[in-house]
C-alpha positions, 0 to 999 in steps of 0.5 A: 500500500502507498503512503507516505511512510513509504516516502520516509527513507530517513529522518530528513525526509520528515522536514518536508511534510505538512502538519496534515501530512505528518498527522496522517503519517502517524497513522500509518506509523501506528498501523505498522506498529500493531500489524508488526508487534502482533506477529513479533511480539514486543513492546507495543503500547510505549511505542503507540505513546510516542508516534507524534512525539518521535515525528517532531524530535526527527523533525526539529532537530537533525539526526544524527548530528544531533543526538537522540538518547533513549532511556530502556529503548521501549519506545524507541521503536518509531524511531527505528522506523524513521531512520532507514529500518522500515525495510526491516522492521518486520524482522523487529526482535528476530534472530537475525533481525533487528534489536527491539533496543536502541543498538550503536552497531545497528545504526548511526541513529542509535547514540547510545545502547540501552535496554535497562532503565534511567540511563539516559540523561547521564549518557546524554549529559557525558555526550554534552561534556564531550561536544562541549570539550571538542568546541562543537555545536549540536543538540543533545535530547534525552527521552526518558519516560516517568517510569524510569524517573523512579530510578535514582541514576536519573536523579543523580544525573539531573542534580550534576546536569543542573550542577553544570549548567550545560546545554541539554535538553531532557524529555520527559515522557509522562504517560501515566497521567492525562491532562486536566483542562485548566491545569493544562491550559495554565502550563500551556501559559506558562510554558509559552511565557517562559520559552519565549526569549521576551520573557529573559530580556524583561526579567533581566532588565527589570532586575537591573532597572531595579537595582540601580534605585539608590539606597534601596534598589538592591534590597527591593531587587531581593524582596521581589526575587524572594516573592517571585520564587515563593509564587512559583512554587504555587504556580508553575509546576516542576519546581522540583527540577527548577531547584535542580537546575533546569527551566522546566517546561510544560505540561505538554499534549505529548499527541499536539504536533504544533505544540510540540514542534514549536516547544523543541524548537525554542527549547534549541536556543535556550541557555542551560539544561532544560526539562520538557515535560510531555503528557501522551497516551500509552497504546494510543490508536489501538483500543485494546492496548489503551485500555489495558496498557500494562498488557500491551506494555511488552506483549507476546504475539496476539490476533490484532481484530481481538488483542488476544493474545496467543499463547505458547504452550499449556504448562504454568509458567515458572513466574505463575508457580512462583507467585501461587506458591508464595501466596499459599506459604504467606498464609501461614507465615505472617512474616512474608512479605514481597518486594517488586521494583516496578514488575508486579505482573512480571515477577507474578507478584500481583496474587501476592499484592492483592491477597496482602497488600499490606506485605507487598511493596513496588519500590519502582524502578530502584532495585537497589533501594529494593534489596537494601529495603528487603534487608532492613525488613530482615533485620527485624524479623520479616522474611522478605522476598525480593522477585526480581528478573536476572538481568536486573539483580545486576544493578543491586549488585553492591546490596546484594554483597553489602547489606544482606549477605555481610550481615547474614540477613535472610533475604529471599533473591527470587530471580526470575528470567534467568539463563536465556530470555529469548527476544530482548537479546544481550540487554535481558539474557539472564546469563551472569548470575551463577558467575557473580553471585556463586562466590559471595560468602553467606549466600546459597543459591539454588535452581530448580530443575522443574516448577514443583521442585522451585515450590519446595525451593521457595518453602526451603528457603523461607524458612533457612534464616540466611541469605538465599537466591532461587534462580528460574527461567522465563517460560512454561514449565515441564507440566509437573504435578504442582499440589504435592505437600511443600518440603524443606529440601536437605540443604547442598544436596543434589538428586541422582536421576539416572545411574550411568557407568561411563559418564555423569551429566551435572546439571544446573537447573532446567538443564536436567531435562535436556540432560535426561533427553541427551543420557536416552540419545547417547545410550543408544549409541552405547554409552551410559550417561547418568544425570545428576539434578544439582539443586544446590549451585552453592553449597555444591554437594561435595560428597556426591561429586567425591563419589562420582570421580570414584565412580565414574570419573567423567563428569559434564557439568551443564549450565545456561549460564555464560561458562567463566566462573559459572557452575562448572568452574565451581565444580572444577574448583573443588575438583582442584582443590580436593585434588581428584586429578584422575577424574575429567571434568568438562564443562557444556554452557554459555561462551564468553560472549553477549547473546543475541536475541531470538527465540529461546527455543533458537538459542538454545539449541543454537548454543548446544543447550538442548538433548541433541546439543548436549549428546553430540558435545559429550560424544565428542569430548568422550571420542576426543580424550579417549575416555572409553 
């Protein structure tokens, strides 16, 4: 179909185009974006937001001299669009295909890499310093939503951006809120007022007139600063930023293309970081993501005509088990709470949070304050439970150590998307955590091998008094039976599933049932694999591994994980340091190396983490070192 949008190649383009034009421009943009992420999946709502929002920054300022710097990358879909990958957009999260995140080596455009939150004014604000030592003249924006402002890198980074008093321009994407009539029409006022550079020349002139009163001129001069400053605070909004040191502007219709073109074309020439504050509407044109926003937030793929979504699989997913059961223990534990930052649906808190709502705590995107505030929760008695995805644990990292393992809090880490996550790519893969959080003293760290061992790990864990990470996969489960009694597991004990005589496969959570998958593929070619489920990551169980050398004497430990310093150098740590030097230990994970997006099914077997991937590697290493 011809459009207009198939006039687009590039962001130049855009300046060309008629207020109806580019209105009719951002329908076709929405349609594209709905027929895409309905096949793709993705994050569509955010995107939805911000249609007219991407039209004018392209438009008023000049990618990629100027530079555009997107916070998380949930909506920056659009702007992918208008820079030179609408050919490609059907790829959009596609092995092979296009990043659903702001990417430096996918395009000029993309300034800076994203895919966690609150990064972009301090990226923007390091970009500025850097033009400005240069001597060179550009713009610099950085786009970040209100939920990303919940996070204090943002706040660190408004407090030293308006410390220097740099040119920078900050876009606030508000859409959690709508516009009241006059509330608007008052900042509209305001916001024209203050961008019009009549307003500076009379505040500066009035001050100067002011002051040349003999006598009293500096005294009256203050009075009025004074008074003025205690009206702003009753009228304008924003002061907060106004202390920080940027003019605040707004707020704006984040949907009113003349609105906003004319605010980020005056904002261009304005001295000093500036903060514009834009009200849109999350899934705006597409009914069923406006309604129910937080579902279209990030979306699997789903039937356009109902805004169905069409699911993969019938098993309970492990984040559904996890939430059920911590429900189920909280109603004999009156100690359990739960600790969200800003997920309560992802993490599968939402049962939790409307079953206890006063044990239930959204700290926001602030992982940091959530795992320093579950260990003062611990501190006084309360077994707290802190779900949150992999990737993420790593911005709490120096909590983790500092406030609750140096001091023994019992601290529940529920870490959920861990191992490979699938489409989000290398920002989301959760494939560090064994690596950075094995060797932490006071810390177990568990994985369950299916959905009804992570119930048992869960009751285990909330009952040691001490420090405890659980570590689960996005996804279904395998289908287990789930309404077995809970039970406290024996704590560093691994479960023998399978006897094998020339080989032993130690598993480290979901991999046990590609392992058992991969022990029935190597037995029909004559070697007799056994499978080990580990359970424990840390304390490993010394007792087994010292049988199996004896016993066995080769041992593949199998991880999703990236393999430095994960699992398998735990097991050949020990295998070293209890000098077991006849027994062959050789490892099967994640190589040293990002991992790109795709489907988890994809990856998996890409990196040889599937029952076929596993037989063939120990085959090889059996053949290779002549171990039978």
């Amino acid at each position: 179909m011809d459009g207009i949008l198939d006039t687009i190649g590039g962001p130049a383009d855009l300046k060309r185009l008629t207020l109806p034009q580019l209105e009719k421009l951002a329908g076709e943009i929405r349609g594209l974006l709905i027929h895409t992420v309905a096949q793709t999946g993705g994050h569509l709502a955010p995107n939805l937001g911000v249609v007219e929002l991407t039209l004018a920054l392209h438009q008023v300022f000049d990618s990629p001299r100027d530079k555009i710097i997107w916070d998380v990358g949930h909506q920056a879909y659009v702007h992918k669009i208008l820079t030179g990958r609408r050919q490609r957009f059907g790829s959009l999260r596609q092995m092979g295909g296009i990043s659903g995140f702001p990417k430096r080596e996918e395009n000029e455009h993309d300034i800076f890499g994203t895919g966690h939150s609150s990064t972009s004014i301090s990226a923007a604000l390091g970009v500025a310093l850097a033009r400005d030592i240069n001597k060179e003249h550009y713009n610099v924006v950085a786009v970040i939503g209100d939920g990303s402002l919940t996070g204090g890198q943002a706040y660190e980074a408004l407090n030293y951006a308006g410390h220097l008093e740099r040119d920078l321009t900050v876009i606030l994407n508000d859409n959690e809120m709508s516009i009241d009539r006059n509330v608007g029409a008052m900042s509209g006022y305001l916001s024209k007022l203050r961008t019009d550079p009549t307003y500076y020349r009379m505040k500066h002139d009035v001050e100067y007139l002011l002051k040349r009163i003999p006598a009293i001129g500096e005294r009256v001069a203050n009075t009025v600063e004074r008074l003025k400053d205690g009206l702003k605070y009753l009228v304008v909004p924003g002061m907060l930023f106004e202390e920080l040191g940027f003019t605040y502007i707004g707020p704006i219709d984040g949907h009113d293309l003349v609105s906003l073109t004319d605010v980020l074309q005056k904002s261009k020439h304005m001295k000093g970081p500036v903060l514009i504050h834009v009200i849109t509407r999350k899934g705006k044109g597409y009914a069923p993501a406006e309604c129910n926003a937080d579902k279209f937030h990030g979306v699997g793929p789903f039937c356009v005509e109902s805004g169905e979504v069409i699911k993969n699989g019938c098993n309970p997913a492990y984040t559904a088990v996890f939430g059920d059961a911590l429900v189920e223990i909280a109603e004999s534990d009156q100690d359990i709470v739960a600790i969200t930052a800003a997920m309560p649906e992802g993490t599968g808190l939402k049962k939790f949070a409307a079953r206890f709502p006063g044990r239930f705590f959204d700290v926001g995107i602030a992982e940091p304050h959530a795992v320093t505030m579950a260990a003062g929760l611990a501190a006084e008695g309360k077994k707290p439970v802190v779900a949150i995805y992999s990737t993420f644990v790593q911005r709490a990292y120096d909590q983790v150590i500092h406030d609750i393992c140096l001091q023994k809090l019992p601290v529940v880490l529920a870490i959920d998307r861990a191992g490979i996550v699938g489409e989000d790519g290398p920002t989301h893969q959760g494939v560090f955590d064994y690596s950075f959080l094995r060797h932490i003293p006071n810390l177990t760290v568990m994985a369950p091998k299916d959905e009804n061992e992570l119930r048992h790990m869960l009751y285990t864990a909330v009952n040691m008094s001490a420090p405890v990470v659980i570590r689960y996969p996005r996804g279904s489960g395998l289908g287990v039976d789930t309404t077995e009694p809970y039970r406290k597991l024996d704590l560093g004990r691994a479960e023998e599933l399978r006897a094998g005589k020339d080989v032993v496969l130690l598993a480290a959570g979901v991999m046990a049932a590609p392992c058992l998958a991969a022990s029935d593929l190597l037995a029909r070619h004559g070697i007799r694999a056994g499978v080990v489920n580990a359970r424990y990551i840390k304390p490993l169980d010394e007792q087994l591994i010292r049988k199996l050398a004896r016993e066995v004497g080769v041992i593949v430990t199998v991880e999703d994980n990236i393999l430095a310093g994960g699992f398998g150098s735990a097991v050949l740590e020990y295998v070293n340091a209890e000098n077991l030097n006849w027994v062959k230990v050789f490892r099967v994970g994640l190589p040293d190396k990002f991992i790109e997006h795709g489907s988890r099914a994809q990856l998996l077997a890409k990196y040889g983490l599937t029952g076929e991937g596993i037989a063939a590697v120990v085959a090889q290493y059996m053949q290779r070192f002549g171990v039978r």
